[in-house]
DRENDO-1510 file (C-alpha; in Angstrom, 1 decimal, always signed):
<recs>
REC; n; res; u; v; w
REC; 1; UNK; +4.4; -42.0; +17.1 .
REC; 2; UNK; +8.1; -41.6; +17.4 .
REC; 3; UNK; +9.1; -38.3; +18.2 .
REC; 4; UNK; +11.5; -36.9; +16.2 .
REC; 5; UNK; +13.9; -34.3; +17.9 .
REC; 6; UNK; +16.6; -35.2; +19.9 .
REC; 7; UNK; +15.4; -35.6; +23.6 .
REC; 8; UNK; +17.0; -34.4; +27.2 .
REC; 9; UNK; +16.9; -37.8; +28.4 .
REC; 10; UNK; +20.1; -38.1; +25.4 .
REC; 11; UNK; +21.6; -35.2; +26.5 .
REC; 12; UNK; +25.2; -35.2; +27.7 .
REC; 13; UNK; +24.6; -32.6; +31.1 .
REC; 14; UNK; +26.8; -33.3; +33.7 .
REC; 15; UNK; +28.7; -30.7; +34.6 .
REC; 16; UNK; +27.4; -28.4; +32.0 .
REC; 17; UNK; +25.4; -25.3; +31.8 .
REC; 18; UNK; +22.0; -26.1; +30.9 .
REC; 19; UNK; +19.9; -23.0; +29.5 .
REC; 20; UNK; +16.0; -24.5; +30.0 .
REC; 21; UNK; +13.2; -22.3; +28.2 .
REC; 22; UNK; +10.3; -23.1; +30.7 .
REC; 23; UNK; +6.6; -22.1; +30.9 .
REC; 24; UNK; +5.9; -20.0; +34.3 .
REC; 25; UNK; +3.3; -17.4; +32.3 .
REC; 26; UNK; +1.6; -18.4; +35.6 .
REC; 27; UNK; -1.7; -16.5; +37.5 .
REC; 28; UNK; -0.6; -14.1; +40.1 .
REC; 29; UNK; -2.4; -12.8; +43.5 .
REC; 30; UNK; -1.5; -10.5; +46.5 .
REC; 31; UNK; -1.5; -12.1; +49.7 .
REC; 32; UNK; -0.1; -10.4; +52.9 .
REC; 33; UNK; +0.6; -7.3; +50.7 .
REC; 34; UNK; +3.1; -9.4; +48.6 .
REC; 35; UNK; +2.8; -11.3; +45.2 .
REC; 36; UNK; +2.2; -14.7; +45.2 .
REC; 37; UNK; +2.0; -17.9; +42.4 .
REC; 38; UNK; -1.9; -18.2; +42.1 .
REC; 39; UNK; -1.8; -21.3; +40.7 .
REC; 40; UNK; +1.5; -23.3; +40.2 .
REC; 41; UNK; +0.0; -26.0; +37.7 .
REC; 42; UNK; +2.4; -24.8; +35.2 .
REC; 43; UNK; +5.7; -25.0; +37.4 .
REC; 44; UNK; +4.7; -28.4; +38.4 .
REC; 45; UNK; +4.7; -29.3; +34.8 .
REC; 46; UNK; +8.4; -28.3; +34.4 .
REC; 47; UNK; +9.8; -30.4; +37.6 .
REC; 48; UNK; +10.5; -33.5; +35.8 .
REC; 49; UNK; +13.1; -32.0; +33.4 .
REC; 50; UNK; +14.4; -29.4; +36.3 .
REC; 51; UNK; +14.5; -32.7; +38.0 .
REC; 52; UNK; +16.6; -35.0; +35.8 .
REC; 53; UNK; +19.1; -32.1; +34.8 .
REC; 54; UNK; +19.7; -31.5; +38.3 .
REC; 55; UNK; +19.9; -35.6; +39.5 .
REC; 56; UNK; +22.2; -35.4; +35.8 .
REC; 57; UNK; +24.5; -33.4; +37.6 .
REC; 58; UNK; +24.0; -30.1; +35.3 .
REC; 59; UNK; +23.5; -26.2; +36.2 .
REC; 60; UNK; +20.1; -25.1; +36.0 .
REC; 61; UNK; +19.4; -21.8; +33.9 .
REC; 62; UNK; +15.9; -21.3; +34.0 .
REC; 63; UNK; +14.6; -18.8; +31.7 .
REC; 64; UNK; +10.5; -17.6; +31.1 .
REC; 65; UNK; +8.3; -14.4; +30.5 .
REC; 66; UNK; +5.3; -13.8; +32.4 .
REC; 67; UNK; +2.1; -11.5; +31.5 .
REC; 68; UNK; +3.2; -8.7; +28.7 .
REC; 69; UNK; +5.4; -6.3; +30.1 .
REC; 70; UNK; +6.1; -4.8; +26.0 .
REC; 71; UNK; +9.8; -4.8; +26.8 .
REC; 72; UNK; +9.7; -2.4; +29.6 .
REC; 73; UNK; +10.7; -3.6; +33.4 .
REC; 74; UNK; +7.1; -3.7; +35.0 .
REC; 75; UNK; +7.8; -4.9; +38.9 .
REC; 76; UNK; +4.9; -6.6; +39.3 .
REC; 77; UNK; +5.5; -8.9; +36.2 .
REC; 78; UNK; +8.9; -9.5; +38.2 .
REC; 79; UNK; +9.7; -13.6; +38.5 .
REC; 80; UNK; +10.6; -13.5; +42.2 .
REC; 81; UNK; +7.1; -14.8; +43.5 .
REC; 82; UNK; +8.0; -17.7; +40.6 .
REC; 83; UNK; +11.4; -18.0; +42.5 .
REC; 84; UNK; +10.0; -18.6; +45.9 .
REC; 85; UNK; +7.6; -21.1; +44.7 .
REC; 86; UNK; +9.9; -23.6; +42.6 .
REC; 87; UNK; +12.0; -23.1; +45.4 .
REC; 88; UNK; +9.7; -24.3; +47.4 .
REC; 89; UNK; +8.4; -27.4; +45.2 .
REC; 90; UNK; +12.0; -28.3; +44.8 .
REC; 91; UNK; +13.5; -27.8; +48.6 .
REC; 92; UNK; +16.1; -26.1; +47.4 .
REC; 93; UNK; +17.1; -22.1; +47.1 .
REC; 94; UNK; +16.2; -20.6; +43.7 .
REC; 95; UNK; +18.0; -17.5; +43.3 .
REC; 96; UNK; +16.7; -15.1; +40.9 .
REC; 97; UNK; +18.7; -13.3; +38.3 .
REC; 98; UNK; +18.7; -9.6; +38.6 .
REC; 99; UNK; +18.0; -9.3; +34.6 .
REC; 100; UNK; +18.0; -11.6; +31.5 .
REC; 101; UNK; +21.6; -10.8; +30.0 .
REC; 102; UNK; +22.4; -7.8; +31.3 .
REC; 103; UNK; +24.3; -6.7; +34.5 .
REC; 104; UNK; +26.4; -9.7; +36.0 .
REC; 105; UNK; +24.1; -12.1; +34.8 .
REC; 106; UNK; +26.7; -14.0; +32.8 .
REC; 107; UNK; +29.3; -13.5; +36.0 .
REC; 108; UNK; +26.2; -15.6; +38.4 .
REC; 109; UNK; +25.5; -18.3; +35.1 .
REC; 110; UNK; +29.2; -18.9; +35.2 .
REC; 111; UNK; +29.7; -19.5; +39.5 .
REC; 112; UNK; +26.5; -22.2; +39.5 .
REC; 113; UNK; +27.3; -25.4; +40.5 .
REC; 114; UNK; +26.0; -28.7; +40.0 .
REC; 115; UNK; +22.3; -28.6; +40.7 .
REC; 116; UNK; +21.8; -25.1; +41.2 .
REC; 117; UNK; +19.1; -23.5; +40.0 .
REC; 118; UNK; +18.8; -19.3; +38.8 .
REC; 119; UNK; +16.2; -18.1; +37.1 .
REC; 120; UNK; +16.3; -15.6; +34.6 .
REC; 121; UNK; +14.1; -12.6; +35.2 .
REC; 122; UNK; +11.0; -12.0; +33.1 .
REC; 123; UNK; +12.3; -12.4; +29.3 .
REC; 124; UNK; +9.9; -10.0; +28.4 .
REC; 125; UNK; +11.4; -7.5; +29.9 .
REC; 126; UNK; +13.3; -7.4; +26.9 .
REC; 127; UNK; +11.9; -5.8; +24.0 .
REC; 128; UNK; +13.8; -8.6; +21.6 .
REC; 129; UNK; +12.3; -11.5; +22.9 .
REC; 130; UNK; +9.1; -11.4; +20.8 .
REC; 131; UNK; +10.8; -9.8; +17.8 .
REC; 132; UNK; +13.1; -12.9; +17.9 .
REC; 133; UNK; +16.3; -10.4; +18.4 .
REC; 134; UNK; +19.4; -12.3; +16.7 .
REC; 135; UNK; +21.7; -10.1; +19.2 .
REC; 136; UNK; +19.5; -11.3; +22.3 .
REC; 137; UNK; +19.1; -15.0; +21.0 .
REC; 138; UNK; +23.5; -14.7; +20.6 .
REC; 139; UNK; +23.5; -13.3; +24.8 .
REC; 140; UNK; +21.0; -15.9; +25.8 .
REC; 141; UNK; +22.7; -18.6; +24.3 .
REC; 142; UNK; +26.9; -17.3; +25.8 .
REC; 143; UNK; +25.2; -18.1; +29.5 .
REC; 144; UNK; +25.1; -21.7; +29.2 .
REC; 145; UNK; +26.5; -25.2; +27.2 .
REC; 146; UNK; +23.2; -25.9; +25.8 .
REC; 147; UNK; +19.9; -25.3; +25.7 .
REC; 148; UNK; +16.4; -27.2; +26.5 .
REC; 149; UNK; +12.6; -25.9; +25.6 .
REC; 150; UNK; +10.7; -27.2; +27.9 .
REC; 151; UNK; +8.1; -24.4; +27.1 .
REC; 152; UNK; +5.3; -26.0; +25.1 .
REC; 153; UNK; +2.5; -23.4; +25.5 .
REC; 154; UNK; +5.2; -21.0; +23.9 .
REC; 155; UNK; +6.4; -23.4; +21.6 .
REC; 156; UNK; +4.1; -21.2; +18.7 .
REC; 157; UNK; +6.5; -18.7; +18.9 .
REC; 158; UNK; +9.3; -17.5; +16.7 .
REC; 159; UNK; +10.7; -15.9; +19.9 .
REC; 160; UNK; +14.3; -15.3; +20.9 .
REC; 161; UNK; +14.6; -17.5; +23.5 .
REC; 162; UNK; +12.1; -20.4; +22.1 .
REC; 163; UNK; +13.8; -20.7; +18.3 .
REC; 164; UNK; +16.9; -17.5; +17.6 .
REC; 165; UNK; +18.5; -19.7; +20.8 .
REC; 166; UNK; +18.9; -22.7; +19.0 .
REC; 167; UNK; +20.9; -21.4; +16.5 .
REC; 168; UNK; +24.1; -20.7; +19.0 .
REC; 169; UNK; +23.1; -23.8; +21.2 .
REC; 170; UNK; +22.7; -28.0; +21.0 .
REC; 171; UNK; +19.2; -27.8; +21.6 .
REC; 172; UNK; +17.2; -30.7; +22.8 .
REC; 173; UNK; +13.5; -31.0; +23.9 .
REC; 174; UNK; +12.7; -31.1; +28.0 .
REC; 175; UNK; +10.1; -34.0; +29.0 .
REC; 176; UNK; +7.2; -32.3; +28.7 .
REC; 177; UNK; +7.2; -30.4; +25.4 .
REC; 178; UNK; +8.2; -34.2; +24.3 .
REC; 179; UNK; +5.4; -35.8; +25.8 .
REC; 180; UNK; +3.1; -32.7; +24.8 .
REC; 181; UNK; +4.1; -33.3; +20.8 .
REC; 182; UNK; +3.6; -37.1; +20.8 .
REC; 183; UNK; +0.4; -37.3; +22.7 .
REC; 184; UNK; -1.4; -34.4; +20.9 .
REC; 185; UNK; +0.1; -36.0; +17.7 .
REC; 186; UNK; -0.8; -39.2; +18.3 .
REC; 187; UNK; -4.6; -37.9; +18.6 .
REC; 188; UNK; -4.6; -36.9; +14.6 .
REC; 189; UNK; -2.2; -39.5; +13.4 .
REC; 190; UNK; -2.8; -42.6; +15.0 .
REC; 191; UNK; -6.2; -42.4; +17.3 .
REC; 192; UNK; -8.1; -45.8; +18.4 .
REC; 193; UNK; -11.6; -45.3; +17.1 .
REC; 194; UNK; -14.1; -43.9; +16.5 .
REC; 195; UNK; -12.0; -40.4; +17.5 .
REC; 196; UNK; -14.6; -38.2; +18.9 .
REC; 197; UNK; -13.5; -34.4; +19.1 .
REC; 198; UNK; -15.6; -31.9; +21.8 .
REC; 199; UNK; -15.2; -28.3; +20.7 .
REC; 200; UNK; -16.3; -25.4; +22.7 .
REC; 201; UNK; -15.9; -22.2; +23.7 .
REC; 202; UNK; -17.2; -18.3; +22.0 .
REC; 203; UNK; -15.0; -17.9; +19.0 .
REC; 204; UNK; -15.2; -20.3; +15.8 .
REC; 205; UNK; -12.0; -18.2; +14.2 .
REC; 206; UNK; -10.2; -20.0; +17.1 .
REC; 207; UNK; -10.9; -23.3; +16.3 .
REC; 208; UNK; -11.7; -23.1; +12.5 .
REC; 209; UNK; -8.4; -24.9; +11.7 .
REC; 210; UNK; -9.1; -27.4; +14.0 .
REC; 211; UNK; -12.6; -28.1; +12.8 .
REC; 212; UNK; -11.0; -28.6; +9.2 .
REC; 213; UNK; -7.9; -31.3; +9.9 .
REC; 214; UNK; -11.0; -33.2; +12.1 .
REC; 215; UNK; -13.1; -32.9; +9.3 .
REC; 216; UNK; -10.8; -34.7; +7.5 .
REC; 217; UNK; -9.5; -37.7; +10.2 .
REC; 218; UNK; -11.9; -37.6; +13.1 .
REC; 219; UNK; -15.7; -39.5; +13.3 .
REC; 220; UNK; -17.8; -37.1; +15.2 .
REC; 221; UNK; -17.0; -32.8; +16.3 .
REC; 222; UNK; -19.3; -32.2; +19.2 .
REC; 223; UNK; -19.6; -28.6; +19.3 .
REC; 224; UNK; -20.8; -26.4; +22.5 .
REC; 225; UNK; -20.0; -23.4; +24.2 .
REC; 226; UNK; -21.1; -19.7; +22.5 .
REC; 227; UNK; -19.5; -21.1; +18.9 .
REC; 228; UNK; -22.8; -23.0; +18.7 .
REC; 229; UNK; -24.4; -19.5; +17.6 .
REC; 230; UNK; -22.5; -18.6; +15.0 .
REC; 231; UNK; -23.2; -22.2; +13.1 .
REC; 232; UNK; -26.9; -21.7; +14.3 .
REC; 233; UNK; -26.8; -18.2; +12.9 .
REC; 234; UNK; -25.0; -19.5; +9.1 .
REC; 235; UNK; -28.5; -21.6; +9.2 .
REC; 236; UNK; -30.4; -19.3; +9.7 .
REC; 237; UNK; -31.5; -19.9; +13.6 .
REC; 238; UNK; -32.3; -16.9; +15.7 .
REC; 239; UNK; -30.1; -16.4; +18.1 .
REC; 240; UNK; -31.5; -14.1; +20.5 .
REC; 241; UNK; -28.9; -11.7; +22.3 .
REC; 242; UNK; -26.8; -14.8; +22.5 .
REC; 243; UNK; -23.0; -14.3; +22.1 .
REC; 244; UNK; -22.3; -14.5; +18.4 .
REC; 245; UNK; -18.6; -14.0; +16.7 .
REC; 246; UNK; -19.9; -12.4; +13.5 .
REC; 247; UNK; -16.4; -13.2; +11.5 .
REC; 248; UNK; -17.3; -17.0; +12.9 .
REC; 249; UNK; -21.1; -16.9; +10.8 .
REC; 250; UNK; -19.1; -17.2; +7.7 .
REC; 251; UNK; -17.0; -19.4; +9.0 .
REC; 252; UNK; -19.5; -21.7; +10.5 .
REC; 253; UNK; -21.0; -22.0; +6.9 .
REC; 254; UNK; -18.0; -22.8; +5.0 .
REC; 255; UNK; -17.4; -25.6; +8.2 .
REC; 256; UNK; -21.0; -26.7; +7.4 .
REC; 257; UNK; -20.4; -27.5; +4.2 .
REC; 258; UNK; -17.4; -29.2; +4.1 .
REC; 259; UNK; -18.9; -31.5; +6.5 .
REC; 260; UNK; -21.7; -32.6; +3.9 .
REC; 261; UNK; -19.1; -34.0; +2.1 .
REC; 262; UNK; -16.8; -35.1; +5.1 .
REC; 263; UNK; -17.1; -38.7; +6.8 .
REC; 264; UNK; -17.4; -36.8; +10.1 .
REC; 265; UNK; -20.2; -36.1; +11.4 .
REC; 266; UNK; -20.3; -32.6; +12.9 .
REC; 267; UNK; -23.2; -32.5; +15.6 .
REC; 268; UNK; -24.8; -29.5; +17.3 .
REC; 269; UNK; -26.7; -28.8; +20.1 .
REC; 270; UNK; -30.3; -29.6; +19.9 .
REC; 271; UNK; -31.5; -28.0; +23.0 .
REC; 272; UNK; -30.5; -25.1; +25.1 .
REC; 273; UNK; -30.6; -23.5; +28.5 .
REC; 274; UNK; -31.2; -20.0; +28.6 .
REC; 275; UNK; -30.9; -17.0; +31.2 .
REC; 276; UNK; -31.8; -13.4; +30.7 .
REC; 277; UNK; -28.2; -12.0; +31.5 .
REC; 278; UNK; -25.2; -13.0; +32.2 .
REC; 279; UNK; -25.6; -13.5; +35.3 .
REC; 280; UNK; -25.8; -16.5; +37.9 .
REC; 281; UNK; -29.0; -15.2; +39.3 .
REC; 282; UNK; -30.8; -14.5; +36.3 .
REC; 283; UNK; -33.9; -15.4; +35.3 .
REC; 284; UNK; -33.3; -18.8; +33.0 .
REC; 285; UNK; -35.2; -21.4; +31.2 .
REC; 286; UNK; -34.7; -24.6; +29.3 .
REC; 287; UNK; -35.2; -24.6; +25.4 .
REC; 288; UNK; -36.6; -27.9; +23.7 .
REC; 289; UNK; -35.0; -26.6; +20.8 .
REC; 290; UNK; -32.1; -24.2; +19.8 .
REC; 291; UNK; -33.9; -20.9; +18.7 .
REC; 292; UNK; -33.5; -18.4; +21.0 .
REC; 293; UNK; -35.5; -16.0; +21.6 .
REC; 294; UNK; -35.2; -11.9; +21.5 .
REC; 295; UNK; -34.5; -11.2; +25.3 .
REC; 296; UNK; -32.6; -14.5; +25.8 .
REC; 297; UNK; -29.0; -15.8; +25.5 .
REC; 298; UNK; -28.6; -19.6; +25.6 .
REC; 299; UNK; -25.9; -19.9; +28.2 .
REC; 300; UNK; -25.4; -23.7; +28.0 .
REC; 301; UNK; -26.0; -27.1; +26.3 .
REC; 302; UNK; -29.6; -28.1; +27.4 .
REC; 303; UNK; -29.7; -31.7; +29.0 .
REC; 304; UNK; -30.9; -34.0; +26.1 .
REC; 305; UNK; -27.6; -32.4; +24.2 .
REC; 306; UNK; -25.1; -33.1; +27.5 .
REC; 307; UNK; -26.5; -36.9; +27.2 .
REC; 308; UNK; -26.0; -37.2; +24.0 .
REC; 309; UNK; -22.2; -36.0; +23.7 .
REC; 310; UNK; -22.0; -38.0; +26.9 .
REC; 311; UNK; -22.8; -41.3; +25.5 .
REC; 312; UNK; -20.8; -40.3; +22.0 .
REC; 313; UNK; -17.6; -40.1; +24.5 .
REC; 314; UNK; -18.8; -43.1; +26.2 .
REC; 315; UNK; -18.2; -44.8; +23.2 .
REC; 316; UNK; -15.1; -43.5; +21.4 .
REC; 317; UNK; -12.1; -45.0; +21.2 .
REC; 318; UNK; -10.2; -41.5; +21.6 .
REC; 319; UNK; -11.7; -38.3; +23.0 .
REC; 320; UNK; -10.1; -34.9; +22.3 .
REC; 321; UNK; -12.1; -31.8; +24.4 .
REC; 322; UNK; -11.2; -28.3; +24.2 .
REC; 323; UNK; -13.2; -25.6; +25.3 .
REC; 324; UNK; -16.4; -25.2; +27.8 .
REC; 325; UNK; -20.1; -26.1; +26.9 .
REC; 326; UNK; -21.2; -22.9; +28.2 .
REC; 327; UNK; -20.6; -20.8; +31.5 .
REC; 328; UNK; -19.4; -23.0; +33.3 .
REC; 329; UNK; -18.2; -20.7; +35.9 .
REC; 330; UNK; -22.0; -19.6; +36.7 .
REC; 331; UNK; -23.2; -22.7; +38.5 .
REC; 332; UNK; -26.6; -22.7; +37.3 .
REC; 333; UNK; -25.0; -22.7; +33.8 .
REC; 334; UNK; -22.2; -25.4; +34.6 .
REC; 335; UNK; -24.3; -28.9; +34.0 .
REC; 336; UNK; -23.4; -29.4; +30.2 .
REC; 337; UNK; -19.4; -28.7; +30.9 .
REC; 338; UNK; -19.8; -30.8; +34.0 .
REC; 339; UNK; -21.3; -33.3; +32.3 .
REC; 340; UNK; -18.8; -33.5; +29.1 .
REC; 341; UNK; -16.0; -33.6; +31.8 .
REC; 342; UNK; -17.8; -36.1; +33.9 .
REC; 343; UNK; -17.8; -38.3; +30.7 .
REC; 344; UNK; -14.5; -37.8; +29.5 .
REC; 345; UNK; -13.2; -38.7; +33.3 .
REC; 346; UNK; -15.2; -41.8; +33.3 .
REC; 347; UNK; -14.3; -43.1; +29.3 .
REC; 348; UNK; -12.1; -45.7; +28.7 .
REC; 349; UNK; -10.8; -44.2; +26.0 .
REC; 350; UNK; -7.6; -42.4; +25.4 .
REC; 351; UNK; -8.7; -39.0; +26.8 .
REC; 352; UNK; -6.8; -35.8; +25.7 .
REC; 353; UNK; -8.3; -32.1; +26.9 .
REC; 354; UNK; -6.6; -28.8; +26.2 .
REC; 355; UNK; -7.4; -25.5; +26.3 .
REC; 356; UNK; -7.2; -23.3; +29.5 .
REC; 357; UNK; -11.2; -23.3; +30.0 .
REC; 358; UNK; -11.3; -27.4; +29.7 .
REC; 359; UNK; -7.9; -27.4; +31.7 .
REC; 360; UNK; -9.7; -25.0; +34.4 .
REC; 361; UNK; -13.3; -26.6; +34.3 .
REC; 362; UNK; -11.7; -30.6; +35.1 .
REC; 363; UNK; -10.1; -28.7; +38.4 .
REC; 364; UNK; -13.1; -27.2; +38.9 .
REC; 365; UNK; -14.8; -30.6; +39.1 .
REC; 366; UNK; -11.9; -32.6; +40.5 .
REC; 367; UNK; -11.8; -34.6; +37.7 .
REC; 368; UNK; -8.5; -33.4; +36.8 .
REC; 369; UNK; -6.2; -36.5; +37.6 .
REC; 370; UNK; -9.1; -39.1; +35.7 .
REC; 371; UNK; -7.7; -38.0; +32.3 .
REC; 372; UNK; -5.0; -39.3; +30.1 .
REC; 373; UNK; -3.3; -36.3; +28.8 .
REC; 374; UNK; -4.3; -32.4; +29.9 .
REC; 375; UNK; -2.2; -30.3; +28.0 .
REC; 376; UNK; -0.4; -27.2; +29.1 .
REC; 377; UNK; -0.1; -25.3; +25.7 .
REC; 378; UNK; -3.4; -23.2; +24.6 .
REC; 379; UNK; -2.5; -21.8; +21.1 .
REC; 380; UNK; +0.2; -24.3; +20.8 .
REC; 381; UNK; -1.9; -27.3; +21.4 .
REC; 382; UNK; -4.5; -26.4; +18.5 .
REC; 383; UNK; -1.5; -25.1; +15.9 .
REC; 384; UNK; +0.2; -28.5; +16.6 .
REC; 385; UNK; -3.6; -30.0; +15.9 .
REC; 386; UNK; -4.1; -27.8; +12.6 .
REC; 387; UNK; -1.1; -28.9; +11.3 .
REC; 388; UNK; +0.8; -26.3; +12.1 .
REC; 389; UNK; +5.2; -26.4; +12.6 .
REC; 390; UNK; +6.1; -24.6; +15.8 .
REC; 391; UNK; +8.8; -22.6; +15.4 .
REC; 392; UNK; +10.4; -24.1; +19.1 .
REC; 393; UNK; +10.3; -27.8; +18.2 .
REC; 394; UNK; +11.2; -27.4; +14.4 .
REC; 395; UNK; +14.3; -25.4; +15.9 .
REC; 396; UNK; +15.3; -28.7; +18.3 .
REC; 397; UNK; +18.1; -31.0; +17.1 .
REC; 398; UNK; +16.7; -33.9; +14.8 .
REC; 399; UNK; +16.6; -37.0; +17.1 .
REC; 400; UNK; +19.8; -38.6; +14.9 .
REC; 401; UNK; +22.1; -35.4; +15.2 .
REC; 402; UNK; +22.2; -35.6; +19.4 .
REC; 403; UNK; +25.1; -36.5; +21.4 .
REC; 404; UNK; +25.8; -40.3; +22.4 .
REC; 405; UNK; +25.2; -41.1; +26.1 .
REC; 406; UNK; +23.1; -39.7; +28.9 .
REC; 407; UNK; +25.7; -37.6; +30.6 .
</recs>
């Protein structure tokens, strides 16, 4: 589908000041008694558009919270470890602003060059970034010429610096927010079929929304992971000491029966593996069916249900998977997810997966780079799926009101 806010690639940039709202809200460890990027899937995701402003011949303004500081300065929340690494993945010096607007913040935005590169420190720092401060979003926008969301997995927010910004500055959409709206769009509006949609994970009030729009446009919903209790439980399974959302029973119900009348079909597991505790050396069993009994907790898809979603993916025309089949991340309890993963790796169909679990298991499996599409936005990602606007793309420029020429 086309999308329809105006783009960076139409941006006029060169020697401008670009503000870019990016997604860093990356995993941090200590390492030689200093702070360092954990995991820097989520800068890497950002260096095409960092990359084009800077060939473009525009300032870079790099702006993005990490962890929730509640609007107080927490030093270990601080951006520098973010810094070093982007500096690093770009082979050039990122400096690091010393605040978000206050200080001589403005004075260092104004002296940047083509090509160079500041980033903002931690924009939760300030306590009107999440109330979407019209006084911080007015600051934010004086440091630069205009302004870029590249920040899709914050995109959900009404925040200062992802929609009150927009209001003082041309905003256009980075690369990957673009690429994040059209191929998770594409999935509900224009999928090659049959569209088969994997579900997991504990909570069924996560996904609920998700489960409806499917209802309505997909063929099958394979669901896994801990949520398979709660619809198990709305039938009136046992469940054992399995995990079981008790606001998702309800919800699992009212899903159940909208799918009698639904052209989906919405499959369950039909078998189980169990373990005592949650534990990797527990005690564990396989179920031929899905009660559980007192004393147990089903802790994964059994194999007859892992084969079954397999050969479902095998032959859909699009997959979209989002969240685990079980604990993955206790090997004896990983073969369902690895299988799922394995299958959606191997499909020939348009493969989407989303969902920091999904995201985490692939890696986990090196499977990662045999999928079309793995998204970077969590709660974005299934709003954008429900149906949902997001406040930081409906805030973007339409597509017809951007500047002429690529700068």
């Amino acid at each position: 589908m086309a999308f329809g806010k105006a783009s960076v690639r139409g941006a006029q940039v060169k020697g401008r000041r670009v503000l870019v709202r990016v997604d860093f809200n990356v995993p941090l460890r200590e390492e030689g008694g200093e702070q360092v990027v954990a995991d820097d899937t989520r800068i890497r995701a950002a260096l095409p558009t960092i990359e084009l402003l800077r060939e473009r011949g525009a300032a870079l303004i790099l702006a993005a919270h990490l962890g929730r500081p509640q609007g107080k300065r927490v030093p270990e929340l601080s951006m520098a470890p973010v810094a070093k690494r982007l500096g690093e993945l770009l082979g050039t010096e990122v400096k690091l602003a010393p605040g978000v607007i206050e200080g001589d913040v403005d004075l260092r935005c104004g002296a940047l060059g083509p090509g160079d590169v500041l980033l903002l420190e931690n924009l939760r720092f300030e306590p009107g970034e999440t109330e979407n401060d019209p006084k911080l979003a007015e600051n934010l926008g004086q440091l630069a010429d205009l302004y870029v969301n590249d920040a899709f997995g914050a995109a959900h927010r009404a925040h200062a610096s992802t929609a009150g910004v927009a209001d003082h500055l041309p905003a256009y959409a980075g690369l990957l927010l673009e690429r994040e709206v059209s191929e998770l769009s594409a999935v509900v509006e224009s999928p090659q079929r049959p569209l088969v949609v994997v579900l997991g994970g504990a909570k069924v009030s996560d996904k609920v929304g998700v489960i409806d729009r499917f209802l309505e446009v997909a063929d099958r919903i394979l669901i896994g992971g801990a949520m398979c209790f709660s619809f198990f439980r709305a039938q009136g399974i046992g469940t054992g000491d399995s995990l079981v959302e008790e606001k998702g029973v309800e919800l699992a119900k009212e899903a159940l029966e909208r799918a009698e009348s639904s052209d989906c079909d919405l499959e369950l597991p039909v078998d189980l593996l169990l373990g005592r505790e949650f534990s990797a050396d527990t005690e564990r069993r396989e179920s031929d069916g899905v009660e559980v009994p007192d004393g147990w907790m089903g802790l994964d898809v059994g194999p007859r249900t892992a084969e079954s979603y397999a050969r479902a993916i095998g032959e859909a025309g699009t997959v979209l998977w989002n969240g685990p089949m079980g604990a993955f991340e206790l090997e004896p309890f990983a073969a369902g997810t690895r299988r799922v993963a394995e299958a959606v790796a191997a499909a020939s169909a348009t493969t989407v997966v989303g969902g920091g679990d999904s995201v985490a298991a692939l890696n986990q499996f090196g499977l990662e780079d045999q999928v079309d599409w793995v998204s970077t936005g969590g709660g974005a990602s299934l709003e954008l799926l429900e149906g949902k606007e997001l406040p930081g793309v409906e805030a973007l420029l339409d597509a017809e009101e951007e500047e002429d020429g690529d700068g």
